[in-house]
N, C-alpha and C positions, 0 to 999 in steps of 0.2 A: 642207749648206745646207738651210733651211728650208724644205718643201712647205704647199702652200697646207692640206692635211691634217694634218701636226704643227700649224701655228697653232689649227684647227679644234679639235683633241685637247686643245689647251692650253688655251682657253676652256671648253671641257667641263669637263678636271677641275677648272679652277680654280670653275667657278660651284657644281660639287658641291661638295668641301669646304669652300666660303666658307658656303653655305647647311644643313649637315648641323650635325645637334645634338650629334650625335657629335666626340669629338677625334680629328683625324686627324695623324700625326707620321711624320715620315722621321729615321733616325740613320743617321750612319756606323758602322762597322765597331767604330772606337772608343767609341761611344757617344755624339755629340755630334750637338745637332737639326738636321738639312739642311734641315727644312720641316715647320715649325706651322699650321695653320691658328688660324681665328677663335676654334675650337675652345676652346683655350688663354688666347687673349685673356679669353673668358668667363667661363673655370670659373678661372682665379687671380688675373684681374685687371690683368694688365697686357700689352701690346702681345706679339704674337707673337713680333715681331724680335728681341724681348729673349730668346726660347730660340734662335734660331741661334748656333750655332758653343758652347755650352756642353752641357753632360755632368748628366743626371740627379744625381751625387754634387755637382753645383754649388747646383743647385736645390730636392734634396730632404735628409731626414734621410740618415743615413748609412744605415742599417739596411734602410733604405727603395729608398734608390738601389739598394744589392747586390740588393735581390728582385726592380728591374725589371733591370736588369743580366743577372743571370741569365737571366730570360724572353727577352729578345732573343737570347741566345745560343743558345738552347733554339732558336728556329723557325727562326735562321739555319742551326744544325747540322744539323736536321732534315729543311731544303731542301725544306718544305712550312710551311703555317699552322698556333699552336696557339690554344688558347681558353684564357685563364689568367685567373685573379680576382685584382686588385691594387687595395691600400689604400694612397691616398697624403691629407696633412695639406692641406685648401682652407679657406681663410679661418676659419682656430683649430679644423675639425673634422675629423674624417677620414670620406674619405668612399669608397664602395666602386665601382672600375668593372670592368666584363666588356669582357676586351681580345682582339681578335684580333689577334696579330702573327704576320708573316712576311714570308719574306726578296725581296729584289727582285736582281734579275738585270741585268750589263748586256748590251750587244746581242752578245757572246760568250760568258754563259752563266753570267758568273763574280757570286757574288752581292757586289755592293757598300752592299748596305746594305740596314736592315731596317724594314718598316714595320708600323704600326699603327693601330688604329683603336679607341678606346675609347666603352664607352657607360656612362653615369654608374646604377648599378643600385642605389645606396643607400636607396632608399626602398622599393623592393621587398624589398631586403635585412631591414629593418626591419620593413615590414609581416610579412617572412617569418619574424624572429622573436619580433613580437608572437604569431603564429598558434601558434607553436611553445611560447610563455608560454602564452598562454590554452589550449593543448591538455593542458599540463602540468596547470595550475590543475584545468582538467575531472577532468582523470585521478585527481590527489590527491582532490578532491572525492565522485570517485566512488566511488574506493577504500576513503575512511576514512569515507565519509557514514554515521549511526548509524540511518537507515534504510537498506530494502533500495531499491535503481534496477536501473535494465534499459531496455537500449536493443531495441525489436523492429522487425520489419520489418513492412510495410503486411498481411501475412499471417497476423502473430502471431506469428511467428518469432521466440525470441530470438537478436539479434544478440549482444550482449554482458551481462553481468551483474556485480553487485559482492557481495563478503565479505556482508555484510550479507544481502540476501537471499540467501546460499547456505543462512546460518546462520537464518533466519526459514523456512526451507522445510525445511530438513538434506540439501540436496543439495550434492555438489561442483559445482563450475564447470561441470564438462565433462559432469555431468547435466545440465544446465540449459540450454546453450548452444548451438542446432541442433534446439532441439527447439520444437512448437509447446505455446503455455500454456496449450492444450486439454487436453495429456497431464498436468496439474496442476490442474486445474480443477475443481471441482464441476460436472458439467451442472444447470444450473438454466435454468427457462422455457425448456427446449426447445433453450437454444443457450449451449456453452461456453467460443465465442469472448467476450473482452471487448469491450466496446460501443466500441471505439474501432478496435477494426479493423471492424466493423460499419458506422461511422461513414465509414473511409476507402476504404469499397470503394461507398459511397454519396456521396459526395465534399461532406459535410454538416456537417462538424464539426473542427475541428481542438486541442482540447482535451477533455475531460470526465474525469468523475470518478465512483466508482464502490467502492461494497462488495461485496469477493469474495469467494468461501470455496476456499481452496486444499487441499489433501493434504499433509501434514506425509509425511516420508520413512518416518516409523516406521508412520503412518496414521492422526493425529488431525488434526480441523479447525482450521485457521490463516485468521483472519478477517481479509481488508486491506483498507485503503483505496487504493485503486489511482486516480491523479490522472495524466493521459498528457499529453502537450503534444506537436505534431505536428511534426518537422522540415522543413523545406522547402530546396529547394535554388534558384540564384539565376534558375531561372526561373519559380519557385512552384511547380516542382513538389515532390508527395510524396516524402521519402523514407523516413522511419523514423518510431517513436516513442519518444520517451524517459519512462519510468514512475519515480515515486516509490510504492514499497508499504509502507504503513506498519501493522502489525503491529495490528489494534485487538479481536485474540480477547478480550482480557481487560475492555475496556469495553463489547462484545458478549454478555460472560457475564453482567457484571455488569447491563448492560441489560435482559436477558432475564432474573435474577434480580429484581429492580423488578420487572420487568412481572409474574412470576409472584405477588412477592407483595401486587401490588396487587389480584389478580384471585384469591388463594386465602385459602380458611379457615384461620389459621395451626394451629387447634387438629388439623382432621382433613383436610387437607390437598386437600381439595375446591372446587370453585369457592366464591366467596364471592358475597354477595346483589347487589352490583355488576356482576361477574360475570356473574350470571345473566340479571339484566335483559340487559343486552347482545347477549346469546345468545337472548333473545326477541326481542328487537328486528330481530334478524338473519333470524331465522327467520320474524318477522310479515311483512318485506319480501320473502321467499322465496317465503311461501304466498301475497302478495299477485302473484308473477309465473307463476305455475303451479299445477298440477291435484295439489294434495298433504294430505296429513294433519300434523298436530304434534298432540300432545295435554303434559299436565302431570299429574304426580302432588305433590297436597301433604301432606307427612308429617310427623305427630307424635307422641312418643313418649308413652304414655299414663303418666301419673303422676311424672314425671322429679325432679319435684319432691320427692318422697318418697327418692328416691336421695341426693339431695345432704344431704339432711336428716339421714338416717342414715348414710350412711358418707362425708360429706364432700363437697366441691367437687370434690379430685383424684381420687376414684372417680368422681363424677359424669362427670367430662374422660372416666376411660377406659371409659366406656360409651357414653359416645357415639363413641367411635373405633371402641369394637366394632361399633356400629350401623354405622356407617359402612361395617366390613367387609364386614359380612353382603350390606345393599345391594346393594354395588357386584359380590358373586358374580350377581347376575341383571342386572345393566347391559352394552348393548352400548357397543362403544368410543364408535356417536356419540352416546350419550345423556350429557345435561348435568345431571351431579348436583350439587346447590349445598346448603350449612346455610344458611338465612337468619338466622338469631339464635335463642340460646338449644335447644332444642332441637325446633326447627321445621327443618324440611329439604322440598329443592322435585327433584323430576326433569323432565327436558324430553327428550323424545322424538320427533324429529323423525321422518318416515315412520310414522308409526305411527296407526293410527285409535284411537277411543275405547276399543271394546271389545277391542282389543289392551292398549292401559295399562292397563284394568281388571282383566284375566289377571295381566299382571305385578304390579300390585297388589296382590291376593291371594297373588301368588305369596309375595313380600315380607313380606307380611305374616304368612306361614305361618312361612316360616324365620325370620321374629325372634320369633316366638311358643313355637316349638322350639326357642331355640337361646339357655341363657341365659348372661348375661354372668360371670364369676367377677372377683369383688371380692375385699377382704382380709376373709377371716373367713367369708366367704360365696358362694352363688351363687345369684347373681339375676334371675330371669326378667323378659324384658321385653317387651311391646305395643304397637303401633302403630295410630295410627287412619290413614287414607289416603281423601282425597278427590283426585278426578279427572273431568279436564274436557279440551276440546281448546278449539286455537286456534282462532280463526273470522277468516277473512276482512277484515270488518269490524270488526274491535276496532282500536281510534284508538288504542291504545296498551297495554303488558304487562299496565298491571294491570289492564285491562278483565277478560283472562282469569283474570289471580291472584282477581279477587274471587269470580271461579266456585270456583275452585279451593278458598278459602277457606270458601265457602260450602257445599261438596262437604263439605270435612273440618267444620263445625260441625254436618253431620247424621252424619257417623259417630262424632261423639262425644256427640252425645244420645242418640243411640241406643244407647248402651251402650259406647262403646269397642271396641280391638281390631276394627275393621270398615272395608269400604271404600266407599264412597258414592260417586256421581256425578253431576255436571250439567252437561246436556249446552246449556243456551242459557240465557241471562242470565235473573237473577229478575225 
């Protein structure tokens, strides 16, 4: 007979399963529904009642019914719960639920039937293997990408690496991978972390981009463009970087090839008059911030003209390369030797007072005075006149000084040539 506590028990379950989004199902033995809930109603469509007293192979494809078939038998055998994933056909699609079944007992012990509870997990399923496409997609991407990539850690660490830069660097994988891109780095300006772990240890930046100079495995330099984009996980925090490095030694070379020859004498491979200016400029802005000397020597070869005359233009060329030689045996590395045209030629000497340039001046002028040029057929002695001057302060611009300079060398060639002359403040 019914206690006022079994009615209590029966209101309970029943408000749960009417209310639970989950399908809840009782079978017999045989496999036929003792008890559907709303469950059912929902996800097929029609009235619960309509599964009592029939058998999943009623309801479902054949194939279908034996894989839930089976499961029932499974957690009745087992005389505990199991978790099992079953696909059945809902309104023309199939759709995926996470089942717990197991078996129910009666009040002697004997199990009479098995129940379960399904939760409808198809969309998770899906999202799970959208994640599992796009992780694929990444992976091929990463793989075959014809730039090098690399995933690091907020430390610099590489996490992961692809082919590509193994082969833009010549290391294997398992060099590369655990190790910081310090230990491949150029140290430049003092720090050779890239600027983007810099960036996330200052919590500033979540992108940038950046030319690097790396260590090739053999030990030549590898110029990249390194472009990082910052991972984030779904609470904004940091977690990784991922780099695209793209190989740009060769547009780097050629860059710095431009540059050189915009700024050299193609004949004798010295700065050219452009050049030079430049390098005044730099150096007027230098002395204009401190307590220093520059001076200038302008030099020209005395008679040059006579050369090309007699043994031609291409002798002419290689006398002046010789000149050029001799020079540059008395030039310190930081002094700036420039041809301004034809056979005029200028030195800049930064640190240096007047009557120091004036010594080297002479000096110069001794050894091309001794030291003659060999032409075809001949060898021929050569001369130079050399005026020199220094920078001042107040010169508004180079050729303030160049006309000293100028003016320097038009009195050592009145005065006979092969001489060095100087002046020391504006005429």
């Amino acid at each position: 007979m019914a206690t006022e506590d079994d009615s209590l028990n029966a209101l309970l379950f029943e408000a749960i399963v009417s209310h639970s989004e989950n399908i809840i199902g009782v079978k017999d033995l045989s496999g036929r529904y003792l008890f559907a809930n709303v469950g059912y109603a929902r996800t097929f469509g029609q009235p619960a009642d309509t599964f009592l007293g029939r058998s999943d192979r009623e309801l479902f494809p054949s194939d279908i019914a034996t894989s839930l078939r089976a499961a029932d038998r499974r957690a009745r055998f087992s005389q505990s719960s199991i978790i099992v994933e079953e696909t059945v056909p809902v309104n023309g699609e199939m759709r995926t639920y996470l089942s717990v079944k197991f078996p129910i007992h009666d009040t002697a012990g004997k199990v009479f039937a098995t129940g379960l509870i399904a939760t409808d997990v198809s969309q998770w399923r899906k999202s799970e293997e959208q994640l599992r496409q796009s992780e694929e997609l990444f992976r091929q991407a990463f793989e075959n990408a014809t730039i090098g990539m690399c995933l690091a850690g907020l430390d610099g660490v590489l996490l992961r690496v692809n082919p590509q830069l193994c082969r833009t660097l010549g290391y294997e994988r398992t060099e590369l991978e655990g190790h910081p891109l310090s230990e491949f780095t150029h140290i430049e300006r003092g720090d050779a972390r890239p600027d983007y772990v810099r960036h996330a240890r200052n919590g500033d930046a979540a992108w940038s981009e950046q030319d690097r100079r790396y260590r090739h495995k053999d030990g030549h330099d590898v110029w990249c463009k390194v472009s990082s984009s910052l991972v984030k996980g779904s609470q904004g925090e940091p977690l990784y970087y991922i780099s695209h490095v793209r190989d740009i030694t060769e547009s780097r070379q050629m860059e710095a090839e431009l540059k050189r020859l915009a700024s050299t004498d193609p004949l004798t491979g010295i700065a050219n008059r452009r050049s030079f200016f430049e390098h005044i400029e730099q150096e007027l802005q230098r002395l204009r911030r401190m307590q220093t000397h520059v001076s200038c020597l302008m030099l020209d070869i005395d008679h040059f003209k006579t050369i090309n005359d007699r043994f031609g233009h291409p002798a002419g060329d290689e006398a002046l390369r010789f000149f050029t030689m001799l020079c540059q045996q008395r030039l310190r590395i930081t002094d700036v030797f420039a041809r301004l045209g034809g056979e005029e030629f200028a030195i800049l000497m930064p640190g240096t007072p007047l009557d120091g340039a004036v010594e080297l001046a002479e000096q110069i002028r001794q050894l091309v005075g001794a030291t003659p040029v060999t032409l075809p057929g001949a060898s021929v002695p050569l001369t130079v006149s050399i005026g020199v001057t220094a920078l001042h302060r107040d010169d508004n611009s180079p050729d303030a000084m160049l006309r000293r300079a100028d003016a320097a060398l038009y009195q050592a060639k009145t005065k006979g040539r092969n001489r060095v002359a100087s002046v020391r403040e504006a005429a």
